[in-house]
C-alpha positions in Angstrom: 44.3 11.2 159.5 43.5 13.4 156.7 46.1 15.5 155.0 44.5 18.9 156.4 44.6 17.4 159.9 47.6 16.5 159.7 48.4 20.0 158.4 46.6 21.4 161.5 48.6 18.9 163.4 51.7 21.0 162.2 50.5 24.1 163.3 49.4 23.4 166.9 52.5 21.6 167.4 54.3 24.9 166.1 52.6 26.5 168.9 53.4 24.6 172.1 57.0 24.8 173.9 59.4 21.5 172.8 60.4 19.4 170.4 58.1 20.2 167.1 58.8 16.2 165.9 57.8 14.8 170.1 54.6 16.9 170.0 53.3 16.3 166.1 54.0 12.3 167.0 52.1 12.6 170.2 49.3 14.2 167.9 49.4 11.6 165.4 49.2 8.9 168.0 46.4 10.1 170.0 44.8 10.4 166.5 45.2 7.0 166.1 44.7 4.9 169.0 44.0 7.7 171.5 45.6 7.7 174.6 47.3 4.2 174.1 48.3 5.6 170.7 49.5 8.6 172.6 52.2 6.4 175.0 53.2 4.4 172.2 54.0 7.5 170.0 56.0 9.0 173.2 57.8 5.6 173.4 58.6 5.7 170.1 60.0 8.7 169.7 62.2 9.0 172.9 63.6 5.4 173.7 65.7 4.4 170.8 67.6 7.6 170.9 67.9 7.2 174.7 69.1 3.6 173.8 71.7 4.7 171.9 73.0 7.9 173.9 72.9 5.3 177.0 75.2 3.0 174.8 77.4 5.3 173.5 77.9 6.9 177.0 78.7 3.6 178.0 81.2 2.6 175.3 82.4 5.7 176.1 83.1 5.5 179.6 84.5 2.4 179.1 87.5 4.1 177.1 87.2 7.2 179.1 91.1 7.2 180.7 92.6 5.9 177.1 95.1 7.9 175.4 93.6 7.5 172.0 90.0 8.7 172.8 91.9 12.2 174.5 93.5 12.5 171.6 90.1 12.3 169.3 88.4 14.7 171.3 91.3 17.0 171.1 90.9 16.8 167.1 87.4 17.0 167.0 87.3 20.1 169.0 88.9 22.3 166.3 86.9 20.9 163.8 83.8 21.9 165.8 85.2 25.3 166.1 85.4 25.6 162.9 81.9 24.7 162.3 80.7 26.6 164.2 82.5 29.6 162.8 81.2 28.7 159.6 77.6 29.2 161.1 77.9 32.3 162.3 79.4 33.3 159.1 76.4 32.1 157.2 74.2 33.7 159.5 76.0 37.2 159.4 76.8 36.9 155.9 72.7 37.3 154.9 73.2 40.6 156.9 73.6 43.8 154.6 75.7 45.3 157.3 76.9 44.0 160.8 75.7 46.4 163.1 77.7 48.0 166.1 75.6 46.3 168.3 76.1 43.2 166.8 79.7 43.6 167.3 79.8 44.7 170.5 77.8 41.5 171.3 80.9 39.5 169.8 83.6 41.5 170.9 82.1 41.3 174.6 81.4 37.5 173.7 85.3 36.8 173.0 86.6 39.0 176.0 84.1 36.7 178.2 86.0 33.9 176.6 89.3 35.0 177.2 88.8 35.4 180.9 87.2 31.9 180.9 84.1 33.1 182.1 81.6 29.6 182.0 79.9 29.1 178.5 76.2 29.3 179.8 76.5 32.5 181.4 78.4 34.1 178.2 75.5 32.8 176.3 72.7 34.5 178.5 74.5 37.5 178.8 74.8 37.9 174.7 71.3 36.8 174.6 70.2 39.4 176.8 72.4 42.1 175.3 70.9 41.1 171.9 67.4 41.9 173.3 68.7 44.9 175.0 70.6 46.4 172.2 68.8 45.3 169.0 66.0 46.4 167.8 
């Protein structure tokens, strides 16, 4: 494969719905060995981290009534939290000004999450209010 195919390669695979690193390794192995090349590529690149979800999922339910792996998830999650604060900071930060709309989406966001309102429909409704609202 040439570097300009491959560069095409990059593009197309930009394009289609998915996982940009699934479909550009898909490409590269039907460049190669066609349709064989195609399986193999798909193997490839979705068993071993299948592999090792399915082992850690395992391990995991293995310890899954210890007291000691309750107690690292209830670390963890602030530590996620906090990450994920930092995120949106970064991303807001770039902002010259957070708009009302943009804090009305958050405001909202936190009231949904004081009410325990499930995390998937808080994050379709701020999606939708996002394309609603800003423009």
């Amino acid at each position: 494969m040439t570097e300009t195919q491959f560069v095409e390669a990059v593009g197309f695979s930009n394009l289609l719905p998915g996982s940009e690193a699934l479909k550009l390794a898909m490409f590269v192995g039907y460049s190669a060995g066609g349709f064989p090349g195609t399986l193999a590529a798909l193997l490839g690149s979705i068993l071993p981290p299948t592999l090792m979800m399915l082992s850690v999922v395992s391990i995991l339910h293995h310890f899954e009534g210890d007291l000691w792996l309750q107690n690292f998830v209830k670390g963890l999650s602030p530590a996620i939290a906090v990450v994920m604060a930092f995120v949106a900071w970064k991303l807001f930060r770039s902002e010259k000004s957070l708009s009302w709309q943009i804090i009305l989406i958050g405001l909202l966001s936190l009231v949904a999450f004081l009410f325990s309102v499930p995390s998937p429909i808080v994050l379709v409704g701020a999606g939708l209010l996002g394309v609603i609202l800003i423009r």
